[in-house]
N, C-alpha and C positions, 0 to 999 in steps of 0.2 A: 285642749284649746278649741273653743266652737268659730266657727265659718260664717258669716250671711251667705243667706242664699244666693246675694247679686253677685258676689265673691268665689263662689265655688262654679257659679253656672261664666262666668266670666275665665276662669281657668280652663273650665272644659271646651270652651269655644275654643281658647288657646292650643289645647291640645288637638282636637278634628281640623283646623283648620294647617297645624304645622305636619302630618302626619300625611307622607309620600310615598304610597305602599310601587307604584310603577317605578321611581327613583331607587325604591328600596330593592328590587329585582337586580336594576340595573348594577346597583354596587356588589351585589354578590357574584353577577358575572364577572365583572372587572376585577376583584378583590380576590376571585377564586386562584390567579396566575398566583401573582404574589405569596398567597398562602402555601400553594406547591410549592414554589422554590424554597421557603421553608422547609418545609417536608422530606424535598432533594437534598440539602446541606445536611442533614442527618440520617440520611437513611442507611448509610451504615452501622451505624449505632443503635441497636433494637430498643434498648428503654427510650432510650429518647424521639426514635422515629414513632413508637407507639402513641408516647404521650404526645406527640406535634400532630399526628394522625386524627385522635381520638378529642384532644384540646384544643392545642393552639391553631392549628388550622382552622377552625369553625368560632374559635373566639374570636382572630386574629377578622374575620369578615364580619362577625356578628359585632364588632367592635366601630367599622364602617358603617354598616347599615345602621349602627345604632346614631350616630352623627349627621348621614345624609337622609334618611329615610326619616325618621322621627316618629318611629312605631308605639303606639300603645297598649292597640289590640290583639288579642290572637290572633284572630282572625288576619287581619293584617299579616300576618306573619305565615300564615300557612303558604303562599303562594309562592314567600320569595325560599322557605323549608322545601319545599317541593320541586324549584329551579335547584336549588344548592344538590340534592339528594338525587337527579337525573344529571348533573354534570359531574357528581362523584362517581356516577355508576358511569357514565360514557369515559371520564379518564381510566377507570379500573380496568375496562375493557379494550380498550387501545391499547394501556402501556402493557396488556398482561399480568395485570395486580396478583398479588398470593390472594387467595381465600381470604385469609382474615382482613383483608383492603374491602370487602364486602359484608362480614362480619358484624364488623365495629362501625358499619354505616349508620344503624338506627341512633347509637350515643353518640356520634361527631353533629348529624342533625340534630341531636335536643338540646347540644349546647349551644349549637347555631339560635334554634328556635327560642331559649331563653335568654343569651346575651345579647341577642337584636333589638331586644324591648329597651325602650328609651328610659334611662332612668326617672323617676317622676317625684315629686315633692309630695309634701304632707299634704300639701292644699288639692292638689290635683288626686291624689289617689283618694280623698274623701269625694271629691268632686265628680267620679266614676263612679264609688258606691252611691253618692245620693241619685245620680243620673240613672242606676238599673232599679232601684226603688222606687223612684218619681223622677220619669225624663223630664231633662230639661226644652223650654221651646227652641232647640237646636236643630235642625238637619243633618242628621246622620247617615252613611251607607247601612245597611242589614250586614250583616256577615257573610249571607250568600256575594253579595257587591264585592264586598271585600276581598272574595277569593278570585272567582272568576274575572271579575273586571281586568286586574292586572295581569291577569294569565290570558287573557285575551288580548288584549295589546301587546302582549309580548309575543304571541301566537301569531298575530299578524305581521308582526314586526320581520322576524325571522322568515315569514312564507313570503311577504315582497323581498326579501334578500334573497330567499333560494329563486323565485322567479327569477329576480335579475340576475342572480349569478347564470340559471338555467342559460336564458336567453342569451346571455353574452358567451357561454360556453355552446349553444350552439353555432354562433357565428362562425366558432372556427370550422366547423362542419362543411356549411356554407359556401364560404370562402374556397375551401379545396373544390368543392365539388363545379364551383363556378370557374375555378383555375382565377382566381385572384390572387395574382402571388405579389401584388403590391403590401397587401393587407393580411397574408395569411401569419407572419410574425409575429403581428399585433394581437391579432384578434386570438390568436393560440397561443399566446402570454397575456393573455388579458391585458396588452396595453402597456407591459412592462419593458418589451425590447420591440425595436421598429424596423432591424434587419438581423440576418443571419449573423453578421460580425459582431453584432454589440450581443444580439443572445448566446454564442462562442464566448465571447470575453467575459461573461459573463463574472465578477470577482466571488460573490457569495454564493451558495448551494442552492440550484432552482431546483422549486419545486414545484413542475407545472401539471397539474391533475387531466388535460387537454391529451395527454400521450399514455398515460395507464401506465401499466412496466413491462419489460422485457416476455415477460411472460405471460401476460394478461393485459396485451396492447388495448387502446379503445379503436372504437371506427375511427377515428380520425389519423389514429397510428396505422392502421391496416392502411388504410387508402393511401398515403403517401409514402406507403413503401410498395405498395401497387404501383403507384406514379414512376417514383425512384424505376421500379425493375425494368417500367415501358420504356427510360434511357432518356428522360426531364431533368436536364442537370440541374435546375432549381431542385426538384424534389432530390437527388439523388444528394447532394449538399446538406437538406435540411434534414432527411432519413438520416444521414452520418455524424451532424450535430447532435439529435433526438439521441443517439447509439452514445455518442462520447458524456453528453450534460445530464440528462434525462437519465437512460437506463445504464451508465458506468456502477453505479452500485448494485455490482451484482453480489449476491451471496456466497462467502467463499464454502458455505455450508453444502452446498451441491456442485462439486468439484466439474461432473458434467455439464451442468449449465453455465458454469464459467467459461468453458471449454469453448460451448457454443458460441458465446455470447462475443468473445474475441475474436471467434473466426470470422464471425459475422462484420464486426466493428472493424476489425482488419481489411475486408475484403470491400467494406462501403469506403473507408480511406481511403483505398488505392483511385476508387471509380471518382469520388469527391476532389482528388487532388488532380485528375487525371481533367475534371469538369475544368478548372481553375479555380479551386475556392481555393484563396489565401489561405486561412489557417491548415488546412490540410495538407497544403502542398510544404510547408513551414513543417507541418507536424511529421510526415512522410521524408525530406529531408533528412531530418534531424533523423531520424529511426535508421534510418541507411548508414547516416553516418558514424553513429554508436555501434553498428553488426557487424565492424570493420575487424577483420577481411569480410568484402564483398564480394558478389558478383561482378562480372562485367557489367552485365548488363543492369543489374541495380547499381552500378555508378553511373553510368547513361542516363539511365532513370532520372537519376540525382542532378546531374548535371544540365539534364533538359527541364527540370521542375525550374532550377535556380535560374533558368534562362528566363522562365517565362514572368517568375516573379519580379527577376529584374527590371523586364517590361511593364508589370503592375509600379513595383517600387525602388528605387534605384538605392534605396539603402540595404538590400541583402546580397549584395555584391561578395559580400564574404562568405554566403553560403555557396557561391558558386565557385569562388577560391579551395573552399576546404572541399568540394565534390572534386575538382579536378588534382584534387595531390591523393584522395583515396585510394587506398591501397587493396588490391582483389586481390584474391585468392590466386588468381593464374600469377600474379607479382611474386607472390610469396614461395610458390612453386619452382616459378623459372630463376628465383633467389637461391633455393636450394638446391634444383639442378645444375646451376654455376659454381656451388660453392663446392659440392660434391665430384666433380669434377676437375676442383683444382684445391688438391686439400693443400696441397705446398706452400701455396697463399697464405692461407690463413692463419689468425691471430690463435695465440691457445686458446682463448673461449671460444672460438667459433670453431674450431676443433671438437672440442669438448660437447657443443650444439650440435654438430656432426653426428656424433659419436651416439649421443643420444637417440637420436631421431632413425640409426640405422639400428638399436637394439631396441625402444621400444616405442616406433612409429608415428613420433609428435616431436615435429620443428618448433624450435620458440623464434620471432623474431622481434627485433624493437623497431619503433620509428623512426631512430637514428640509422638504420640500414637501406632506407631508404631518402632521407632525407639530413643529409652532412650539418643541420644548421640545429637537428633535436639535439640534446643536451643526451648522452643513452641512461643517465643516471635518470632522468625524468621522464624518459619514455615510457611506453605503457607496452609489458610484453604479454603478446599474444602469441599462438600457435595455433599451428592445423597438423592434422592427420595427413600424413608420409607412410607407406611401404614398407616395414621393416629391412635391413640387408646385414645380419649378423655377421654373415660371410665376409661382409666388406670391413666390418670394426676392425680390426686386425690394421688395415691399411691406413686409418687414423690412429692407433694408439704406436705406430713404426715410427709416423710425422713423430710424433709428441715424444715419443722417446729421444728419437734423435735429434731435433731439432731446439725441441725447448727440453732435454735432459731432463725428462718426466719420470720420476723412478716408478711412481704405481704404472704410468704406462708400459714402461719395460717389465713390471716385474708382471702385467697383463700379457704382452703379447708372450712372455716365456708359459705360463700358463697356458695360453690359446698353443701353442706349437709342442707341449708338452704331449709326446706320445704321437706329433704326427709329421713333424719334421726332424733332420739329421742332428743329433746331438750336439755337432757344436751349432750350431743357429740358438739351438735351444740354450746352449750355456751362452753364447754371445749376451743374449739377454738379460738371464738369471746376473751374470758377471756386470753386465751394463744397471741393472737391479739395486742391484749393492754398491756399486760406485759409487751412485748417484744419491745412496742415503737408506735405501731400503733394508733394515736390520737383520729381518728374517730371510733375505737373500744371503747372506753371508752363513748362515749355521745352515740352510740347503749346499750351496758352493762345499760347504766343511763336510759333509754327508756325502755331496758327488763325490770329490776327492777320494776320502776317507775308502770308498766302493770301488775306486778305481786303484786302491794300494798304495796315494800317493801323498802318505801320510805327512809330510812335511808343509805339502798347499792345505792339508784338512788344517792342521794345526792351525796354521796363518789365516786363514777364513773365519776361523774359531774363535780366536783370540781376538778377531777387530768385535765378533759381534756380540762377544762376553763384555769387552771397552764398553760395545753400545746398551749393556743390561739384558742381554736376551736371555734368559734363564734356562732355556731350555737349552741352550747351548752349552753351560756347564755341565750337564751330566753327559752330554754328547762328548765333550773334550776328556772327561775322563775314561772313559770307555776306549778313544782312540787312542790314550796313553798306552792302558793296561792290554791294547790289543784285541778287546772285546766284541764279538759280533753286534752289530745295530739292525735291526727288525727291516730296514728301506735296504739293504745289502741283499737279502735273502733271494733266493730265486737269479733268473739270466736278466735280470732289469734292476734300475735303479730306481726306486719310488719316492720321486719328490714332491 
């Protein structure tokens, strides 16, 4: 097929004049996100993260550029290769890329660099050959033009962005140093929150570059926790904000610094809520109220925070409700020295509670013992560390025998008096044991007997606890038949 020349040089004009190599820049940074998140949805998958790495990702923009840019030259294309190939290497190094994310750079660029070129027709790709044989009277960039021109604009583009970012990041500087605490918000959010409460409230994850991190503060973090320490309860609030919003992600990877970082965030809370910043004093509250059993004096605490809130706002009325029914430690205490004191009173579980808490030094209590209106099946049981008093167990499991006819209790306290009180006490028990259900009280009882020559009570001891299945009890009753010595007879004692 042959061309005229006003034909071909007519297409070429077509193509120099639609060919936007700065636009073309532009869509490769914009197109670069989108292409990651590609990349991310597979990157568990090796074949497939490879070939999105090494293809689709660089088609996937080369495929934009190819639309908005309207590329035909190399040259052209070098600039926006060269943006693509310095923002693969700054994400590789951010996210921590493997080696091979560095590797396979050179081939994700050359697919970059050849799917960008604009596809061109018959007319026009003759219309380039006849143009480097004999140019046409067109106005063309050189290829020098080509490269540099858009990487200069882009160049500057970027350096008034870092200016103004510079410059608006040191406002906050500024600001501290002037004691502008109107403005110090703003200006150290860039504009994003206008007081301490709404940067607090904050709903989404700030991420504000003004404060550095926990461990690699900037000046601006140094100094207003300098402020904070001099006892500026502006600073002393915003220092405890900074701690909660800002530097809360600390790494659990250095268990020390965590350590730190809490103590620290702990100890600006108490000073923040003490200043009267609402949230802290809300957040302080509530912490009190969860470590229950408290202090006395952190329910004070609690109850004078909720006073002053009240003052701010008269809807947290019910944090001052729930500080004044708080349950401390000395409640719980002067609970168990009541209860310990009158075990007659009490119910068998709270016997049982008793019992517990004198053999292995941990009271449980509910919120229904303090308050007649909790449901105890809904209560929430807690305990504290109690005194052991072994010696005293004894005197609960006597209640519990006698009172609520407890067999393990009885067949306990015959154990505990076993070898150190008067044999009947001791059989009182054993006998009160068995009564009451306890099986292997009866073939003991059949044993004392039996030792005591009083063969007709073995028998009858015998025979209820062979009724109840105790096995070991029949070869005991035949033995007592034929007359036979039993191993617990031997000796001046009876070994039960």
């Amino acid at each position: 097929m042959r061309y005229e020349v006003e034909e071909l040089e007519l297409a070429f004009i077509d193509l120099v004049k639609r060919e936007r190599p700065i636009a073309a820049i532009f869509t490769v940074i914009i197109s670069f996100l989108p292409a990651l998140f590609l990349v991310n949805v597979v990157e568990q998958y090796f074949i497939l993260n490879v070939v999105a790495i090494i293809f689709c990702m660089p088609a996937i923009m080369g495929f934009f550029v190819r639309y908005f840019g309207r590329l035909y030259s190399g040259a052209s294309r070098v600039p926006l290769t060269m943006v693509y190939i310095f923002l693969y290497f700054w994400f590789g190094i951010y996210s921590e890329a493997k080696t091979f994310w560095f590797l396979v750079m050179p081939i994700s660029a050359a697919v970059l660099y050849t799917i960008s070129r604009v596809k061109l027709s018959r007319s026009q790709e003759f219309a380039i050959q006849h143009h480097l044989l004999k140019p046409f009277d067109v106005k063309v960039d050189s290829n020098v033009k080509k490269i540099f021109i858009p990487l200069l604009s882009i160049s500057f583009i970027v350096t008034i962005g870092l200016y103004l970012w510079t410059n608006k990041s040191s406002k906050c500087l500024e600001d501290i140093e002037s004691n502008n605490k109107s403005s110090i918000v703003a200006s150290c959010t860039f504009d994003k929150y206008n007081t301490l409460e709404a940067f607090f409230d904050a709903d989404e994850d700030v991420l504000i570059n003004s404060f550095g991190t926990f461990q690699s503060p900037t000046a601006e973090a140094m100094l207003i926790k300098q402020k904070a320490e001099s006892g500026e309860p502006f600073y002393q609030q915003l220092y405890w904000v900074m701690l909660k919003i800002i530097y809360q992600s600390v790494t659990s990877e250095s268990v020390s610094l965590a350590n730190i970082f809490y103590n620290e965030e702990e100890h600006w809370l108490t000073i923040a809520a003490d200043s009267g910043f609402e949230p802290a004093m809300k957040i302080n509250i509530h912490s009190i109220l969860r470590s229950e059993p408290t202090t006395t004096k952190q329910k004070n605490q609690a109850i004078e925070l909720a006073i002053k809130l009240i003052e701010k706002n008269a809807k947290h009325k019910n944090l001052l409700d729930r500080s004044h029914t708080l349950i401390t430690e000395q409640d719980v205490e002067d609970l168990y020295v009541r209860q310990s004191n009158n075990l007659e009173s009490l119910e068998f579980e709270q016997l049982e509670n008793i019992l517990h808490a004198f053999k292995h030094g941990v009271y449980f209590y509910y919120l229904s013992d303090f308050d007649n209106q909790v449901n105890v099946s809904h209560g929430h049981k807690k305990s504290i560390k109690v005194t052991r008093q072994l010696d005293q167990s004894i005197d609960v499991l006597k209640i519990m025998s006698e009172k609520f006819k407890n067999a393990d209790a009885s067949y306990s306290v015959f154990k505990m008096l076993l070898g150190k009180s008067d044999s009947i006490e001791v059989i009182k028990y054993l006998t009160r044991a068995a009564e009451q259900g306890r099986t292997d009280a009866y073939t003991k009882l059949g044993i004392y007997y039996y030792c005591l020559n009083q063969k007709v009570d073995s028998l009858t001891w015998l025979k209820k606890a062979i009724e109840m299945s105790d096995t070991a009890a029949i070869e005991i009753q035949s033995k007592v038949i034929r007359n036979e010595p039993i191993p617990e007879c031997s000796g001046n004692t009876i070994k039960l």
